[in-house]
Structure formats: structure tokens, C-alpha cells
N, C-alpha and C positions, 0 to 999 in steps of 0.2 A: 526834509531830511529823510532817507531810506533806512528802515532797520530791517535786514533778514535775518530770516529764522533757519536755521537747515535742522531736521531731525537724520536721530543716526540711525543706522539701521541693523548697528550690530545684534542689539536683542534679541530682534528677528531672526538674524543670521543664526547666532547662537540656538535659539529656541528650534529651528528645524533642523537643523545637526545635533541636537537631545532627540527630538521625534525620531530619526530616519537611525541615530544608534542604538535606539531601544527597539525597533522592530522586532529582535532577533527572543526579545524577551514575550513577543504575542500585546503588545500593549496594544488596543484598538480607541481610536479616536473615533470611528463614525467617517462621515465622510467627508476628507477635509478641503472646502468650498473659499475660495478666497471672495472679499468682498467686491463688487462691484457698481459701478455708477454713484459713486459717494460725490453728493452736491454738497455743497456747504453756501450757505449763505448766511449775510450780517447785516442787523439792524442797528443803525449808528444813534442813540436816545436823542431827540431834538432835532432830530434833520427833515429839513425840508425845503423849499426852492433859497429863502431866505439865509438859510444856517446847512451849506451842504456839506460839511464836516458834523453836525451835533449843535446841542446846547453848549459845550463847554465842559460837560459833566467828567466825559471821557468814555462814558459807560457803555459799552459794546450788546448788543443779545447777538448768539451766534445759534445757529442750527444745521446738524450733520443728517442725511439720511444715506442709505446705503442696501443694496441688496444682500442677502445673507450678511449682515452685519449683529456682530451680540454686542459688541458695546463701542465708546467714542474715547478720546483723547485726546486733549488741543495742547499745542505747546508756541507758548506765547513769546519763548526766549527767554526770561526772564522766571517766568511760571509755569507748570505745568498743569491741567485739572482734569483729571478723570468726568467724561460724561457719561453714563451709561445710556442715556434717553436720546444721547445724540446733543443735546440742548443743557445751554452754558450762558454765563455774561458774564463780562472780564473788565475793568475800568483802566484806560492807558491814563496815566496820571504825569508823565513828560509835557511840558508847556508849549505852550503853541500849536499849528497844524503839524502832523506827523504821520508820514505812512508805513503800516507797518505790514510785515507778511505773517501772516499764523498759518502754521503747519495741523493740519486734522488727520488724524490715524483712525483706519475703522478694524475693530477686530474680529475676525471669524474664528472658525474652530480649530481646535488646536494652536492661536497663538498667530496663523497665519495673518497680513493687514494688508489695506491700500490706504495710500496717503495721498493726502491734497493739499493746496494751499490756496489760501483766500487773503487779498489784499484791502484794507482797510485803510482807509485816510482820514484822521480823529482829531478834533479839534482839544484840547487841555486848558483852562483856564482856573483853577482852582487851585487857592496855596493858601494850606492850614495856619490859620491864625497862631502866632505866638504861642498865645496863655495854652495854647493846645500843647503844639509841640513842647513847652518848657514841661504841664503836666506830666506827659509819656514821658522823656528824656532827666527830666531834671538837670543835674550836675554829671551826667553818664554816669551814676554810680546807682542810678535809680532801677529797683527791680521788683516788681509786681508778685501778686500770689493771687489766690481765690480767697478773698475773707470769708473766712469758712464759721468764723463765730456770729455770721448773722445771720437772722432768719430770711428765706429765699435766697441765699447767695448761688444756687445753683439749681435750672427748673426748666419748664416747657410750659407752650402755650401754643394757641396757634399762630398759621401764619398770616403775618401781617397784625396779629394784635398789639393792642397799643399799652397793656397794665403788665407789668412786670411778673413772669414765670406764673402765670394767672390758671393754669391750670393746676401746676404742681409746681411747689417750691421747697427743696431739701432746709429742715432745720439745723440749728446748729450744732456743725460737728455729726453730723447723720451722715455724711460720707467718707470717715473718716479712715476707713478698710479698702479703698478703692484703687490708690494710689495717686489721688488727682491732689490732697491737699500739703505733699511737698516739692508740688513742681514750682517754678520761678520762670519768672519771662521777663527780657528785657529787651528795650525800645532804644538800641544803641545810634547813638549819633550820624554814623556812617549809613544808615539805614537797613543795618541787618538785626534782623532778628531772633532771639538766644532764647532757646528753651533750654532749661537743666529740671530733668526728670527726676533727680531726687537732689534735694537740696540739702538734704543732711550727711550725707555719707563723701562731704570734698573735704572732710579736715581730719590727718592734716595736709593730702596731697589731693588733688582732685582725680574722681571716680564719676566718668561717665555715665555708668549702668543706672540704671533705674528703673521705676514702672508707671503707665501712664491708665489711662480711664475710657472707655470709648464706646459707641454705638455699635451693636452688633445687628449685622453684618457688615457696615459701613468701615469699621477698625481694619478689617482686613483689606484695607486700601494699602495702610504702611507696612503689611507683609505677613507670612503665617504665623499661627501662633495656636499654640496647645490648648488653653484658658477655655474652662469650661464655663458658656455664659449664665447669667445670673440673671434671668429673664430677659431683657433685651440690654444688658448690659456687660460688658469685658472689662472685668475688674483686673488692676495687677501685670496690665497686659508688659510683659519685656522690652522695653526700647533703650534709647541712647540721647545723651544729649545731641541738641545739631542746630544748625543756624540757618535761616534761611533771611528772606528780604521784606520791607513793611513798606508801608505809604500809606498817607491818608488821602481821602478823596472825600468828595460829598455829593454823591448824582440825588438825586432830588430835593438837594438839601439838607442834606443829612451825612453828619461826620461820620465817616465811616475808614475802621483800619481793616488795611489789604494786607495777607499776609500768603507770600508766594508758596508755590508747590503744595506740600502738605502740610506746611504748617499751622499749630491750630493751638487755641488757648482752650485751657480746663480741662475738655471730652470731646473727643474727638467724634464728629460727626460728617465729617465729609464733605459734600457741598462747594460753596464757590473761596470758602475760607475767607468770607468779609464779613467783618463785625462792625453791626451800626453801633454809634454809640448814643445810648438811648437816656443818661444821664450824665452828668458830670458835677453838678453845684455842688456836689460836699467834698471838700479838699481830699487830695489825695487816694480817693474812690473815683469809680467809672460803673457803670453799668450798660452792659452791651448785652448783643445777642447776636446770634446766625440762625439762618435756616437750611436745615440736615438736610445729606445729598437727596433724601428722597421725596424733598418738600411737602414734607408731613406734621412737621413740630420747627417753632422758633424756642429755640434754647437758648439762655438768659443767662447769666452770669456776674454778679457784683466782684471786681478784683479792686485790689486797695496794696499801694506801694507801702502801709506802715508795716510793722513788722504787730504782729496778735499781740494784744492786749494796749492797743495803742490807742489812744482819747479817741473818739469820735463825736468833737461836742458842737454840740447847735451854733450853724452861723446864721448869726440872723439878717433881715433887710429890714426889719421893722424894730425902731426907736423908740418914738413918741407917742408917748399913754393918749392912747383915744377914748378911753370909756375904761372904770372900774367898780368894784362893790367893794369897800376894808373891809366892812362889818363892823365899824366902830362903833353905833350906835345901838345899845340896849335894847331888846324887845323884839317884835315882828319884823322880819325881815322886809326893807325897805319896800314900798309899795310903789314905787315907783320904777323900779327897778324889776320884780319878781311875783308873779299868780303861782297860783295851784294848779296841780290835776289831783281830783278828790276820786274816792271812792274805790272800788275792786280794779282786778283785770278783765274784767268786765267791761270796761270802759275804755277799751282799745291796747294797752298795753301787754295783759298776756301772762307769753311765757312759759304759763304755771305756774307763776308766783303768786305766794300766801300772800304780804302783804294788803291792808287797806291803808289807801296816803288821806289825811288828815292835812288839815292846818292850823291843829292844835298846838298851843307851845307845848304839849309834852313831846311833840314828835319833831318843830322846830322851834328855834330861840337863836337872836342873837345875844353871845352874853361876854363880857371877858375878852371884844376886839372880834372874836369867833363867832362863826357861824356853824350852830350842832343841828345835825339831821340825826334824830333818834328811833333806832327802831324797837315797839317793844312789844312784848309777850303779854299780850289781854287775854283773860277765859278761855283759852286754849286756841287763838287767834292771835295776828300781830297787828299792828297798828307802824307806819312810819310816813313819812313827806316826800313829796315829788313837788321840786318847786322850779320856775321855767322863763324864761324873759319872752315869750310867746306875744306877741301885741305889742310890746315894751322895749325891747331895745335890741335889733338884729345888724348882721353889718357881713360884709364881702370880705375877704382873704383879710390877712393880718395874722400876727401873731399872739397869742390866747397862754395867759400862763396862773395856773389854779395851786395853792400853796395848802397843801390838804395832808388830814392825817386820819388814816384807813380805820372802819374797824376789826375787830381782833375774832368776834365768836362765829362760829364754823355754821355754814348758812348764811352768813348777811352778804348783799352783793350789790357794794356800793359803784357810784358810777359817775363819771363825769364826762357832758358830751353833748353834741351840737346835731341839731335835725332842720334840716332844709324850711324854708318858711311855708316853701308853696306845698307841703305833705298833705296838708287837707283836698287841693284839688288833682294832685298828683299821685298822691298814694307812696306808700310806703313799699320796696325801697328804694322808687322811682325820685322821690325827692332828696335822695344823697342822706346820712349820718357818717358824721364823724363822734368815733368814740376816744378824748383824750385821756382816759383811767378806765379799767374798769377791772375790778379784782372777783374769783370766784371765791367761794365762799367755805373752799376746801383747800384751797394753795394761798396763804394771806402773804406769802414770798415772793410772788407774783405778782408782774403790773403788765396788763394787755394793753394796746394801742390797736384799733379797728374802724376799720372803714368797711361802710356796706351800702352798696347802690345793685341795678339790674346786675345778675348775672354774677354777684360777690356779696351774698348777703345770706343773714342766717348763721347755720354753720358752716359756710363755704365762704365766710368774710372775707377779706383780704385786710390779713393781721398777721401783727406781730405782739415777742412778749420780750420781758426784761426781768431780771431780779431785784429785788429790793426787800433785804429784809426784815430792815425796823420801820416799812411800811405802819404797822399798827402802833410801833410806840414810840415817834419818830414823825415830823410834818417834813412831807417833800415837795418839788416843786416841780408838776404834772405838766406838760408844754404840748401846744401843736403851733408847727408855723407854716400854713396856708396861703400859698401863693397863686397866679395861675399856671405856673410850671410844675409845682410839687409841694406833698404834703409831708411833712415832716414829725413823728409823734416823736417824741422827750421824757426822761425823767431825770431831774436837775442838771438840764442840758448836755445830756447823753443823746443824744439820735440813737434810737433802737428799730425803727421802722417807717421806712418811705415807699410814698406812692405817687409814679408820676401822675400829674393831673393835667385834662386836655378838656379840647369843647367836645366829645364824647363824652365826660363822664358830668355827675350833676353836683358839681362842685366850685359854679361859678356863678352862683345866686345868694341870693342873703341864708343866711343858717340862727338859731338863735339857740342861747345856752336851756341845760336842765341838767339839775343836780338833786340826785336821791338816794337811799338804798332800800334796793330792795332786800324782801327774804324769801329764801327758796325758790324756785324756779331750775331756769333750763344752764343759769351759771351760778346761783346760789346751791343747790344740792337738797343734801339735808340737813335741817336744821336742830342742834346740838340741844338733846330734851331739855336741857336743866337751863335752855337759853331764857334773859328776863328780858335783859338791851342792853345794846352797843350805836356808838353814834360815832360818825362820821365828822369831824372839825374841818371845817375849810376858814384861813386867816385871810385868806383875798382872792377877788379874781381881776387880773388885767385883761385889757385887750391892747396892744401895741400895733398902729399902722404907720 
């Protein structure tokens, strides 16, 4: 099947009849060179003697060069994509072999161009599974936002990395002056795609205008605008609703939505306008990214079809209790089951915390079904427990859920959380932690969920927080569920913070539990003079595979 493309040329037309009527005003362009010898060539992904159409993917790389050329523009028929480098990649997602013609415009000064066109015969073999499309689509009544109440729902990282908005990730409601979080996007049936720039201002008749969010200088792809930028950012920028076209494809395997022309979700960055989707297990969320036209930053995005304040609760894969502690039994915490780390931070732990751990019953005890970790004020010292399944009992993904109640005095900085087994000959924080609780010792409203391995450790973690208020007088139920696609931390099965997980990261080896509090240090603070002790309660800990 033949598809041609013809471009028009009126633009053109028009734009040198603006040049040749303003002469008379002295406007000087320089001297205006039209381009020439513009080659274009295309590398089809997967071709080779055996596969002379591609793998199947669809996925095109295209390259323009041109003498006296300042920038590219390929129009695909269906899409259009601004290149400035000359250099593009476009996925034809039509089934079967198909040849297509792509038109390439090169532009010189003042506006002047020369066009080519390049034929390509592309193999298509790929059709988005179901559960996908129902996802995007739903019932067609289904319409997406940026979940703006999570932490990282909007960020950058580099390109090609694999941890979500890993260099910087916006808090919750931190962009909330931009104009990005009343836009709406919807994935209609017919396969066009609906942006509405302000979603509040259609009722009771609907109001196209709006404002959107974008990359500067890249924003000024969809046309000028006054918007004085806000470091490399165009807040507020004026647009309109409009529709354009989607498909999914997947060239390396990987689901990916295409969305034609300029269309673009969240912040508009430029580029090829394809978003991998780089998560999807938690119902009705997605977490994508693109990489900006100037292949400098992949920017990330979590959007979610509920509408704000909507459940986000733990779906689990794991059932069946593999190993637990009740603490039913009076006295020393079973020995079977939990060691010590005795002494200062001195002894590898840190911080700058006060604390020394004991395995004294004044610091631990089981009593009452509970297990108390007590920290207290000795001769102008403190004394509390570090106790750890170290030797004892370690185990690979699953889901881990610890029934605990915080404590309350300003300074203590209780913790609950898992460290890679092989950390002795690995080191630290090559051997992976996951932190499922950990509260500072000046916000007791606060519950963090943190993971820190190479590269995300320290205070550049890759973490999230949640609220909880009757943390201290109040037992809740702390969750991480650990798979090898992703980690998921919890409180009373809320998902507050995920992390995909890959064979890059060090989270696919055995880990084993430690439960303590500390006092003072680098999230305990300072410690409240008139403090004596506060203890931590934990009613059980499961592990579920």
C-alpha cells in the first residue's frame, strides 16, 4: 500500500510576500541564502538481509543535512516534528509492510526552504494488548491529569536512565502556579487525542482558553508568547484546547504512546513527542517519560485517571505468610529469630547519633503481645536497642508488613527497614537498603519511605513521605511490597512511594530486617532537654510471598 505525503507551500509563499512588503520599512535579514543539497536518509530499526523492511518495531531514525540550512522539519502526513539537528525518529504503527513518502523541509534565512522527500517501506507488527488499551480508553469517558499530590509526579533525569525523575522530582502540589496541574488529556477511542488546558473554567459552557507549562526555549515550538521565563521554565504560557492523534507502539519493547504534531502531556518539551511507559502495575496510574527536543533530560511524569483525593491502596501479589515475629511471648525478644548491634556509632552506624544500643531489657522487652524498643536518658547520655535478623532469617522480594506505634519526644528517630545481606563484603550503599518507616524526630506527623543504593543514598535518597498523625498515639501498619519490577512503600495500605526496580539496581538479593530508635543524629535533630524515654511498640512483623 502507497501513502503520499505532499507539503504545501503556502507558508512559504506567504512568508516572502511579508519579506519583499516590508522592505520599504528598511527591515534587513542579512543575506538571504536558500538551502541547498539537502540529503535525507533512513535507518529502518532491525533491517537487515533477513528482515529488509525492520524488526517489526515500526521505528524509523531519519537524518537531514543541507548546505546553509538553520533548521529541519519532516511531515510524516499524519505528524509533523520540528528537527533542528537535522536528526529525528518516527514509529509508523499501520500493520503489515507499508510504503511511505516523508516530505523533509530545510530552513534558511528569513524563512526561505528546500524540500525533499524520502521513501521508506516499514514493516508494523505490533498491537497493544488489551488491558493496555482498556487502561488509557476505559469506558471513553476516561480522562487523565498529572497526580500532582504525589511526591515525584513531575521531574528529570538523564537520558536513558532507568529510576524515576532520579535527578529531581517536584513535591507535592510544588507546581501548582504553572498552569500544568489543570490540564486533562484524553485517550479517545477513535484514536485522537484531547488536551483541555484548563479544566476548570467549562462549566457551565465550555471555555477553550487556558494556560499550559513548558520548556524554555523549546515552548516556543507552539508559537510566541510574552511569558517572562522563570529559569528555564514558561509558566502560564496562553494556549487552547486541541486534538491531535495517539497510538501505541513498543520498538524495543517497550510500550510506548505516540502523540502526533505537538502534542504533548504535562510540559511541554519538544522532541519526538513519544512517551515510554515506564510503569503501569498500580491501577489507574502510569508513569512515563520523553526525552526533550534537545536530548538533554528524560522527564518523567506519573498521571492517574482518578480524580485528587482518590484511594491509592496497595495491590498486592503476595498472600501467604512465609515467616513472622507476634511477639506473644514475654521476655527477650526471641533468639531465634533476632541479634544485637551493641555499642556507639562507632561501630559503623553513625550519623551523629547519641544513642548507645544495649540488649538490656531496659532498652528492649517483649511484654503485653508487644515488642518495646526504649530509648533513655542515662547521666547525660542515652542508652536504646538495635535489633536485626542478620544470620537469622533473610529472604528475596515479598511483601513485609510491620504493625508499629512511633514515639512521641522530639529527637527520637525510630526506624524500620531492610539492608542487603552481602553489605559486609559489598559495602554500603552498594548493598541496597530499604527503609519501610522512618520518622524524624522533629515532624512526628511524618512517615518517610526510602530507598538508597549507588548514586540515591544519603541525603539524595530516593524517597518519599506521607502523613500520619496519630503516628505516636495510634499503631499503624508500615508496608513495603518488593517485587522484581517494583517497590512499593505503604502506610495502612496507601502506596505513598514507588520505585521501579531492575537488574541495575541492588535489590534482587537477600535483605534482612533491623528495628531500632535512634536518638539525635542526622534525622533525629535535637534532642528535647527534659527528655527521660519513649519507646517504640511494634505488635508484629509479617513477611508475605
Amino acid at each position: 500500500m502507497k501513502k503520499r505525503i505532499t507539503y504545501n507551500f503556502s507558508l512559504l509563499v506567504l512568508m516572502l510576500t511579508v519579506i519583499f512588503a516590508c522592505q520599504e520599512e528598511d527591515q534587513t535579514f542579512g543575506e538571504i541564502v536558500e538551502p541547498s543539497n539537502l540529503v535525507v536518509t533512513a535507518t529502518i530499526v532491525g533491517q537487515d538481509a533477513s528482515n529488509p523492511n525492520g524488526d517489526g518495531s515500526g521505528l524509523v531514525h531519519f537524518n537531514a543535512t543541507a548546505d546553509n540550512a538553520l533548521s529541519y522539519k519532516y511531515n510524516f502526513g499524519t505528524s509533523q516534528l520540528n528537527a533542528p539537528s537535522g536528526s529525528t525518529s518516527f514509529t509508523f504503527s499501520d500493520l503489515g509492510v507499508n510504503t511511505y513518502t516523508v516530505a523533509v523541509v530545510a530552513y534558511g534565512t528569513a524563512g526561505v526552504s528546500t524540500t525533499s522527500t524520502i521513501e521508506v517501506e516499514v514493516l508494523a507488527t505490533y498491537s497493544p494488548p488489551a488491558d493496555l488499551l482498556d487502561a488509557l480508553v476505559g469506558d471513553g469517558s476516561k480522562t487523565w491529569r498529572i497526580k500532582s499530590e504525589k511526591n515525584g509526579h513531575f521531574g528529570l533525569g538523564p537520558v536513558g536512565g532507568t529510576v524515576a525523575a532520579e535527578w529531581y522530582g517536584a513535591a507535592p502540589g510544588e507546581k501548582s502556579a504553572t498552569g500544568m496541574y489543570d490540564d486533562r488529556f484524553i485517550f479517545n477511542e477513535d484514536g485522537t487525542f484531547t488536551h483541555i488546558v484548563n479544566s476548570t473554567n467549562d462549566d457551565p459552557a465550555t471555555d477553550t482558553s487556558g494556560t499550559i507549562f513548558g520548556r524554555d526555549p523549546l515552548v516556543n515550538e507552539l508559537g510566541p508568547h510574552s511569558e517572562t521565563p522563570n529559569g528555564a521554565d514558561i509558566e502560564n504560557y496562553p494556549y487552547q484546547d486541541y486534538s491531535e492523534t495517539w497510538v501505541i507502539t513498543a520498538p524495543g519493547g517497550v510500550e510506548t504512546i505516540n502523540i502526533s504534531n505537538l502534542g504533548f502531556i504535562g510540559y511541554y518539551t519538544g522532541g519526538n513527542h513519544r512517551y515510554e511507559i515506564f510503569a503501569r502495575d498500580i491501577p489507574n496510574e502510569l508513569t512515563i517519560r520523553t526525552t526533550d527536543g534537545n536530548s538533554e533530560f528524560d522527564w518523567w511524569f506519573i498521571i492517574t485517571s482518578e480524580e485528587e483525593g482518590a484511594s491509592n491502596e496497595l495491590q498486592t501479589i503476595y498472600n501467604t505468610l512465609a515467616w513472622s515475629d507476634e511477639f506473644d511471648v514475654d521476655g527477650a525478644p526471641n533468639s531465634a529469630n533476632w541479634t544485637y548491634d551493641l555499642g556507639t556509632g562507632d561501630n559503623g552506624w553513625g550519623n551523629n547519633e547519641l544513642q548507645t544500643y544495649t540488649n538490656s531489657s531496659e532498652n528492649v522487652i517483649v511484654e503485653g503481645g508487644n515488642l518495646k524498643i526504649t530509648a533513655k536518658a542515662e547521666n547525660g547520655s542515652y542508652t536504646s536497642t538495635r535489633i536485626k535478623s542478620q544470620n537469622l532469617f533473610q529472604f528475596t522480594y515479598g511483601r513485609v508488613e510491620v504493625r508499629a506505634k512511633l514515639p512521641v519526644a522530639q529527637g527520637t528517630w525510630p526506624a524500620i527497614w531492610m539492608l542487603g545481606s552481602n553489605f559486609e563484603t559489598v559495602g554500603w550503599p552498594n548493598s541496597g537498603e530499604i527503609d519501610i518507616m522512618e520518622q524524624t524526630g522533629q515532624d512526628k506527623n511524618t512517615t518517610l519511605g526510602t530507598l538508597h543504593y549507588p548514586g540515591m543514598s544519603g541525603g539524595n535518597a530516593n524517597g518519599g513521605s506521607t502523613t500520619v498523625p496519630t503516628s505516636t498515639s495510634e499503631f499503624h501498619n508500615y508496608t513495603v511490597e518488593w517485587t522484581p519490577d517494583v517497590i512499593k512503600i505503604a502506610v495502612d495500605n496507601e502506596v505513598f512511594h514507588t520505585v521501579i526496580n531492575s537488574d541495575a539496581l541492588p535489590f534482587n538479593d537477600n535483605f534482612f530486617f533491623i528495628l531500632n530508635v535512634a536518638m539525635g543524629g542526622s534525622l533525629g535533630g535535637d534532642v528535647d532537654p527534659a527528655f527521660t524515654e519513649d519507646s517504640m511498640e511494634i505488635d508484629y512483623i509479617r513477611l508475605y510471598q
